[in-house]
N, CA, C and O atoms as a GROMACS GRO file, in nm:
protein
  332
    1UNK      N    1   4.478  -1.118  -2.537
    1UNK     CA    2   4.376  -1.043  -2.466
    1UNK      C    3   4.421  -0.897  -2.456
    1UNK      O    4   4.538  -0.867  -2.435
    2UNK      N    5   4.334  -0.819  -2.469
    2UNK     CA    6   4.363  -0.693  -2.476
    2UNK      C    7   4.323  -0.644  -2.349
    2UNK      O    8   4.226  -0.698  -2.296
    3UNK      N    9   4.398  -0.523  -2.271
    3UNK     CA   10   4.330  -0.446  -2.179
    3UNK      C   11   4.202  -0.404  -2.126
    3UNK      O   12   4.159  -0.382  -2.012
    4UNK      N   13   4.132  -0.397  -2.295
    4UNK     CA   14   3.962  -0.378  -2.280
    4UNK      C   15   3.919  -0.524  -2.298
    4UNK      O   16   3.796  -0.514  -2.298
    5UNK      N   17   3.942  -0.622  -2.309
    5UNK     CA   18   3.893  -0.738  -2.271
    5UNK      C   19   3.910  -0.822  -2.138
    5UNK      O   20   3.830  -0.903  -2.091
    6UNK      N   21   4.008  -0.792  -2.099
    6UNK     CA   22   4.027  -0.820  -1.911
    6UNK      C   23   3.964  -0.722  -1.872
    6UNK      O   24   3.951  -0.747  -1.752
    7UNK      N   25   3.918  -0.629  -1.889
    7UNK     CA   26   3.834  -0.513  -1.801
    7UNK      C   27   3.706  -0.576  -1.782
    7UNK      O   28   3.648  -0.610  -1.678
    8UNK      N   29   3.665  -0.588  -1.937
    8UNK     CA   30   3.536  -0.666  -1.947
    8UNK      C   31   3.503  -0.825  -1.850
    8UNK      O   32   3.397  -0.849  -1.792
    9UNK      N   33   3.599  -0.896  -1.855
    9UNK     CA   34   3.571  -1.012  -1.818
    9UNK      C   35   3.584  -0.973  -1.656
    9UNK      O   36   3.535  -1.060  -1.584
   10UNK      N   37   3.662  -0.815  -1.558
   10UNK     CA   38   3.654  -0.823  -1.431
   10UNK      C   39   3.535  -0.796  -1.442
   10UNK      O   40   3.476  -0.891  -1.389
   11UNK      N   41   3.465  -0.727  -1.477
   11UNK     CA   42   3.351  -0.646  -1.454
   11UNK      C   43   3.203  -0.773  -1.496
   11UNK      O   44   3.094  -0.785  -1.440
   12UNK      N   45   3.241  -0.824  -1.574
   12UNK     CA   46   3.140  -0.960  -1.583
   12UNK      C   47   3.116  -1.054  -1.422
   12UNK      O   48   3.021  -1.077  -1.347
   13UNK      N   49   3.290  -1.092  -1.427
   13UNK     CA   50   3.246  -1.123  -1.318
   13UNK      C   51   3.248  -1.107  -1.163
   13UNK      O   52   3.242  -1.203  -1.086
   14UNK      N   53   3.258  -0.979  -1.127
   14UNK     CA   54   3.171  -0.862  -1.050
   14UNK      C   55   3.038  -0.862  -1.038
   14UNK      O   56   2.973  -0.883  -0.936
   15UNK      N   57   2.994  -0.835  -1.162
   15UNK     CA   58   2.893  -0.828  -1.147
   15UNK      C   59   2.791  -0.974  -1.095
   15UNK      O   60   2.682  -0.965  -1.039
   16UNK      N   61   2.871  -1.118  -1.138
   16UNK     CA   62   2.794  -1.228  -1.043
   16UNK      C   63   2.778  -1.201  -0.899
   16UNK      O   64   2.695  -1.250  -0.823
   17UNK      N   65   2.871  -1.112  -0.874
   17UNK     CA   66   2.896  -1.083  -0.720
   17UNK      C   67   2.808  -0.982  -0.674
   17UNK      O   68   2.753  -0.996  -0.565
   18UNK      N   69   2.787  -0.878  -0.746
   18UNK     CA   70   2.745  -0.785  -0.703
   18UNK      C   71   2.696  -0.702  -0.818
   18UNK      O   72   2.751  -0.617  -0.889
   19UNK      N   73   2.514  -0.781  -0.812
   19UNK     CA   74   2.433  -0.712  -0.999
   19UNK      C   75   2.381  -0.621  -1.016
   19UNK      O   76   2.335  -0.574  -1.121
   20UNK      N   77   2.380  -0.565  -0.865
   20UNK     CA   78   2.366  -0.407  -0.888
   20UNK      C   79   2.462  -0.283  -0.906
   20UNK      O   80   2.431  -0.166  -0.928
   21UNK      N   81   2.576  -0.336  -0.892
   21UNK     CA   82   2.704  -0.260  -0.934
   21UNK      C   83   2.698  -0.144  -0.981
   21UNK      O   84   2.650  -0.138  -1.094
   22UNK      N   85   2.736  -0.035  -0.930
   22UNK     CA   86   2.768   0.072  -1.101
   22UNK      C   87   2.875   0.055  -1.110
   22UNK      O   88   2.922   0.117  -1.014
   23UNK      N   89   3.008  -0.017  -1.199
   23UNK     CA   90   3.098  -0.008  -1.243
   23UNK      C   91   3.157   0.072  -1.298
   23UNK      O   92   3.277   0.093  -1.281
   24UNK      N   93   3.068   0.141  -1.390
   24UNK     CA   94   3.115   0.273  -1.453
   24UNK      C   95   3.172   0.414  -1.380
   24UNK      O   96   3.223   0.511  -1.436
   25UNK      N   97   3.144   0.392  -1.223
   25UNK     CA   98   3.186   0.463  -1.117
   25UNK      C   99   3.291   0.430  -1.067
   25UNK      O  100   3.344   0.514  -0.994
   26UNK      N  101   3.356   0.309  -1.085
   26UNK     CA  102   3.440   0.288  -0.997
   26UNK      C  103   3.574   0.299  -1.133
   26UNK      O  104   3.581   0.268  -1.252
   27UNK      N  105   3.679   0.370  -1.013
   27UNK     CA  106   3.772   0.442  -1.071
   27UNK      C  107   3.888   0.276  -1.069
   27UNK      O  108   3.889   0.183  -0.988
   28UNK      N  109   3.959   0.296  -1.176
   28UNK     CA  110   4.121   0.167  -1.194
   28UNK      C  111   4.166   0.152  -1.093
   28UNK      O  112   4.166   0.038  -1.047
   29UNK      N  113   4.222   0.262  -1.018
   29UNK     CA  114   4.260   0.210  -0.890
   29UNK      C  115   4.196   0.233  -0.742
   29UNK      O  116   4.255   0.219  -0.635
   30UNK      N  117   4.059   0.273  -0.762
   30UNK     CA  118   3.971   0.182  -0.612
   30UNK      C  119   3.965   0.070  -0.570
   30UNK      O  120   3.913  -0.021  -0.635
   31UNK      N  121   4.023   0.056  -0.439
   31UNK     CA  122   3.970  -0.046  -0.376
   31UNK      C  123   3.833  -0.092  -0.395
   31UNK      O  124   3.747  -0.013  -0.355
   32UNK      N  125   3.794  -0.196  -0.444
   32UNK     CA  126   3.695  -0.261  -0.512
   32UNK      C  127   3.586  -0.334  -0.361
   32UNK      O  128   3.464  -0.327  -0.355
   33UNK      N  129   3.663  -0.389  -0.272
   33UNK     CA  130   3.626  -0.424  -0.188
   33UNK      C  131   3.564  -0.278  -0.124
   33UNK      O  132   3.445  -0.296  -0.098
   34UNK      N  133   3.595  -0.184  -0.102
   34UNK     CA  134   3.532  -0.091  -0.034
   34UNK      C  135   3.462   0.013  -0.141
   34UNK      O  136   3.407   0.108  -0.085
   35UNK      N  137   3.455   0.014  -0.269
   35UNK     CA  138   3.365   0.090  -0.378
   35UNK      C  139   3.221  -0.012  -0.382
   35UNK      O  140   3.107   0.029  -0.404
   36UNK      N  141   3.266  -0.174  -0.350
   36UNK     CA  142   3.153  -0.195  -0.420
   36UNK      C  143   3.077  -0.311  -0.283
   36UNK      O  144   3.010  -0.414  -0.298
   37UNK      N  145   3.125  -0.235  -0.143
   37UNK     CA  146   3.104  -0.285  -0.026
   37UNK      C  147   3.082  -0.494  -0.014
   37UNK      O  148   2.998  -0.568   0.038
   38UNK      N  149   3.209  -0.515  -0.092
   38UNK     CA  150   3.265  -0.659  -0.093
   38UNK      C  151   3.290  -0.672   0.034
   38UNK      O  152   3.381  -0.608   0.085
   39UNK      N  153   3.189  -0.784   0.125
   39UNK     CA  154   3.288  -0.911   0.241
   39UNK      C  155   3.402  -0.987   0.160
   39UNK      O  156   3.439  -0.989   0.043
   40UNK      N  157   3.450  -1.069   0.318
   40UNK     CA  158   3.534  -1.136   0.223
   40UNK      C  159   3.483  -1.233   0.106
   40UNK      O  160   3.519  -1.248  -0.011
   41UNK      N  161   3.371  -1.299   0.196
   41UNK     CA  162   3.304  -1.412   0.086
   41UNK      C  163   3.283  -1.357   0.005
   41UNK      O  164   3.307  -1.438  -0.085
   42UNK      N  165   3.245  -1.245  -0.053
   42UNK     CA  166   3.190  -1.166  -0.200
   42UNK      C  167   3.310  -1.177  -0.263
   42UNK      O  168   3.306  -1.205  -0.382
   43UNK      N  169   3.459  -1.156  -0.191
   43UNK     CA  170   3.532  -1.170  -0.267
   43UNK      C  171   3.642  -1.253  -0.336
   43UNK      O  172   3.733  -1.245  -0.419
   44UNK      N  173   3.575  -1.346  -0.247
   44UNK     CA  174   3.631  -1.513  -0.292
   44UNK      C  175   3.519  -1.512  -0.405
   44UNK      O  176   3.560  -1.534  -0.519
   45UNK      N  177   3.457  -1.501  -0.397
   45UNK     CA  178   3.347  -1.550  -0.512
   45UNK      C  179   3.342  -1.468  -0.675
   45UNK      O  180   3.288  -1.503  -0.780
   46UNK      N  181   3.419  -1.352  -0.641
   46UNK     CA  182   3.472  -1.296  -0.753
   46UNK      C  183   3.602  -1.304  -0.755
   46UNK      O  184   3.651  -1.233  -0.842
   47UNK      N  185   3.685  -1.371  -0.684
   47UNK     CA  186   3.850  -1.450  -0.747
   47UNK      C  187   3.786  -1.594  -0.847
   47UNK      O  188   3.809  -1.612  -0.966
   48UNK      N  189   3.703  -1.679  -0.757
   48UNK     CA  190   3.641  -1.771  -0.812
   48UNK      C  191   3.586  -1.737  -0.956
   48UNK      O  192   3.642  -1.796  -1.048
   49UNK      N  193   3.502  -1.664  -0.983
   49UNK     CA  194   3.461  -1.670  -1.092
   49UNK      C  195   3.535  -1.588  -1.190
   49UNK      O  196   3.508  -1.607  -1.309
   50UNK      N  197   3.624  -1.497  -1.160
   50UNK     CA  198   3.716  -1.457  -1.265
   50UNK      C  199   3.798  -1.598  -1.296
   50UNK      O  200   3.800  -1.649  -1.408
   51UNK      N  201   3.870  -1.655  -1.175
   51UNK     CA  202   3.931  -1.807  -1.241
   51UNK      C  203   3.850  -1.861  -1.332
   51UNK      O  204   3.889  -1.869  -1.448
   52UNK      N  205   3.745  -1.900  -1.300
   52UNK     CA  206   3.625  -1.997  -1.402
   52UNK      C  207   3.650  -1.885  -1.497
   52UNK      O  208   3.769  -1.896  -1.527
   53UNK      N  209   3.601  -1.787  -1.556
   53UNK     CA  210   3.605  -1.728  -1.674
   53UNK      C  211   3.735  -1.712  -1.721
   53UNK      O  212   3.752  -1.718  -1.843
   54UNK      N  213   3.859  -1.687  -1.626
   54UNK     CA  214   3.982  -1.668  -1.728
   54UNK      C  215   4.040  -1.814  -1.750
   54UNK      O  216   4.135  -1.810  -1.829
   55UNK      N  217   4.013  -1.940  -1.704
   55UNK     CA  218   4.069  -2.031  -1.712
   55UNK      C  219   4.222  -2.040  -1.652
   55UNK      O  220   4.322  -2.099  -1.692
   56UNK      N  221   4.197  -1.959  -1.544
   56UNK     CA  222   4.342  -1.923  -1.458
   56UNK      C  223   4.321  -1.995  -1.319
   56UNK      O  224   4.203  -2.020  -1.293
   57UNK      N  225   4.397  -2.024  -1.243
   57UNK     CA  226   4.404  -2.017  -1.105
   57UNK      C  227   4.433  -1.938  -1.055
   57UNK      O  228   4.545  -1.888  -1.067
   58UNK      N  229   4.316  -1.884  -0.954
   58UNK     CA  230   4.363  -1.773  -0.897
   58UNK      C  231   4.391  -1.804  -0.706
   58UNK      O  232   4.296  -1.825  -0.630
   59UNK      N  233   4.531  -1.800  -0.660
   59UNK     CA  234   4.560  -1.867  -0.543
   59UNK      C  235   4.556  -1.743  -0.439
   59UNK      O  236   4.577  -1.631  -0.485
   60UNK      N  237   4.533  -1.756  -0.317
   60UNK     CA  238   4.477  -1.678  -0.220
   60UNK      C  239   4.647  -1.547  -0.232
   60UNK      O  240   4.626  -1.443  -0.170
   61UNK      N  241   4.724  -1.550  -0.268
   61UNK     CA  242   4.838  -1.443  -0.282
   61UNK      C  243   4.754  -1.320  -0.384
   61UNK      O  244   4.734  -1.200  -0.366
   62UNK      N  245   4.716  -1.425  -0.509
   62UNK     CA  246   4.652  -1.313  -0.634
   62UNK      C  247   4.557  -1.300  -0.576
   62UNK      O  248   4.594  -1.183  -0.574
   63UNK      N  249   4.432  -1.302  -0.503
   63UNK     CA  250   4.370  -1.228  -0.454
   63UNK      C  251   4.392  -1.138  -0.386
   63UNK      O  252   4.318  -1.039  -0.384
   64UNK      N  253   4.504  -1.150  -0.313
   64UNK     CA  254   4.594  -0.964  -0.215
   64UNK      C  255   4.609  -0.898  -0.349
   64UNK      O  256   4.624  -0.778  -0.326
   65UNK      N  257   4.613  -0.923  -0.499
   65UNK     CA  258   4.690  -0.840  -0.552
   65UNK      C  259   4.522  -0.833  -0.672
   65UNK      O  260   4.537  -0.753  -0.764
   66UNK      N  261   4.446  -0.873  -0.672
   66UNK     CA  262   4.333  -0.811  -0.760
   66UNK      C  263   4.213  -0.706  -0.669
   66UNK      O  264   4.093  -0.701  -0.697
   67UNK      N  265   4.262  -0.649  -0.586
   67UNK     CA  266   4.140  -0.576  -0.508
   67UNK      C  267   4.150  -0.430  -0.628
   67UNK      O  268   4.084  -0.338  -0.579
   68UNK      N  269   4.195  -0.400  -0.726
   68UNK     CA  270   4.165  -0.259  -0.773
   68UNK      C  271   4.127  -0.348  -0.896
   68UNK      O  272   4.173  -0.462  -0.907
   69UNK      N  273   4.025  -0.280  -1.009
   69UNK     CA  274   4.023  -0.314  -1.145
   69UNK      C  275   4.191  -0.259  -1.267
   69UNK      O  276   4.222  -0.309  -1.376
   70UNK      N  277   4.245  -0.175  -1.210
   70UNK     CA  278   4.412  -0.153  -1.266
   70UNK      C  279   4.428  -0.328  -1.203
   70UNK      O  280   4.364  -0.415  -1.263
   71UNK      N  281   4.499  -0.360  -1.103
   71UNK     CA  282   4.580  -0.497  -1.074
   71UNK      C  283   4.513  -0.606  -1.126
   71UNK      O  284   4.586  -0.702  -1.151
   72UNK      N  285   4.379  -0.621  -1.153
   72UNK     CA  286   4.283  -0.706  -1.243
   72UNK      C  287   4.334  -0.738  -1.379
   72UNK      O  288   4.349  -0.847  -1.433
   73UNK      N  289   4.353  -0.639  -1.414
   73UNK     CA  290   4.347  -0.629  -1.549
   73UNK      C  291   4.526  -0.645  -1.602
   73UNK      O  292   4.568  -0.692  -1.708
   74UNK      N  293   4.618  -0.578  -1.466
   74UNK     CA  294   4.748  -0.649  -1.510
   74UNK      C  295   4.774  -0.808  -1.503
   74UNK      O  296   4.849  -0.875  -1.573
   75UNK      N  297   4.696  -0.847  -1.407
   75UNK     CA  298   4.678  -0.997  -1.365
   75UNK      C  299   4.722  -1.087  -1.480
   75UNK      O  300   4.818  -1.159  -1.503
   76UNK      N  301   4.543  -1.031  -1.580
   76UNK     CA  302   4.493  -1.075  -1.662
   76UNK      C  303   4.623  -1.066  -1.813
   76UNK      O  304   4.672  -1.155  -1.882
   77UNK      N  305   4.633  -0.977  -1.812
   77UNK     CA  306   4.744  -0.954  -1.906
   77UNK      C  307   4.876  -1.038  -1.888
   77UNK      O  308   4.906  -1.134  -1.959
   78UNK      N  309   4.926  -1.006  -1.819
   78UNK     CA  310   5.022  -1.081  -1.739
   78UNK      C  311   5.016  -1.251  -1.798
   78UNK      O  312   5.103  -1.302  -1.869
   79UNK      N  313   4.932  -1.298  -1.766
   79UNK     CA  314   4.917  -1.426  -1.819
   79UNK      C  315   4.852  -1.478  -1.948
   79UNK      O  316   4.836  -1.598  -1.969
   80UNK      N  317   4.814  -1.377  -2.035
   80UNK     CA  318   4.828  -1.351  -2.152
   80UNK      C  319   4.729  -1.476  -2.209
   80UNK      O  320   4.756  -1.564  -2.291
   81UNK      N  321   4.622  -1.452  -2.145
   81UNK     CA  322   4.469  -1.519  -2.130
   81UNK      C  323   4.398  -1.462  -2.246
   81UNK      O  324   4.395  -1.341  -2.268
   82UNK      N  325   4.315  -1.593  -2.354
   82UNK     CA  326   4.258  -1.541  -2.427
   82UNK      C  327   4.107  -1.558  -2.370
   82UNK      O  328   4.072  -1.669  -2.331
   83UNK      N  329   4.041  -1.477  -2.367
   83UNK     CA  330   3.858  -1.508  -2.325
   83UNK      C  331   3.805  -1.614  -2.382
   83UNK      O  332   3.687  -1.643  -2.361
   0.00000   0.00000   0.00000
């Protein structure tokens, strides 16, 4: 997986969360929860569905550590996930 393919797959599924998004605004390292006015439930539901799409588990620790699209995307790399 490449960098621009974990970007893609946060931003996919983001956007289940939140389909009005502008993503293209939000900077690598914003807080995502406060760019894209995420509760918590919004953001269980986008740990959730990045797991379902990366075929990862994502356990309530990696969620402290995916709130920016930069830590997303190292996540993603990190475990060296093919889409």
């Amino acid at each position: 997986m490449t960098p621009d393919e974990a970007r893609d797959m946060i931003q996919a599924a983001l956007l289940t969360v939140a389909p009005d998004a502008e993503l293209g605004d939000v900077t690598p390292d914003a807080d995502l929860r406060e760019e894209l006015d995420l509760d918590s439930i919004d953001f269980q539901a986008y740990a959730a569905e990045l797991s379902k799409r990366s075929g990862l588990p994502v356990t309530e620790d990696d969620q402290r550590g995916l709130t920016t699209l930069a830590a997303g995307v190292a996540f993603l790399m990190r475990a060296r996930v093919s889409p």
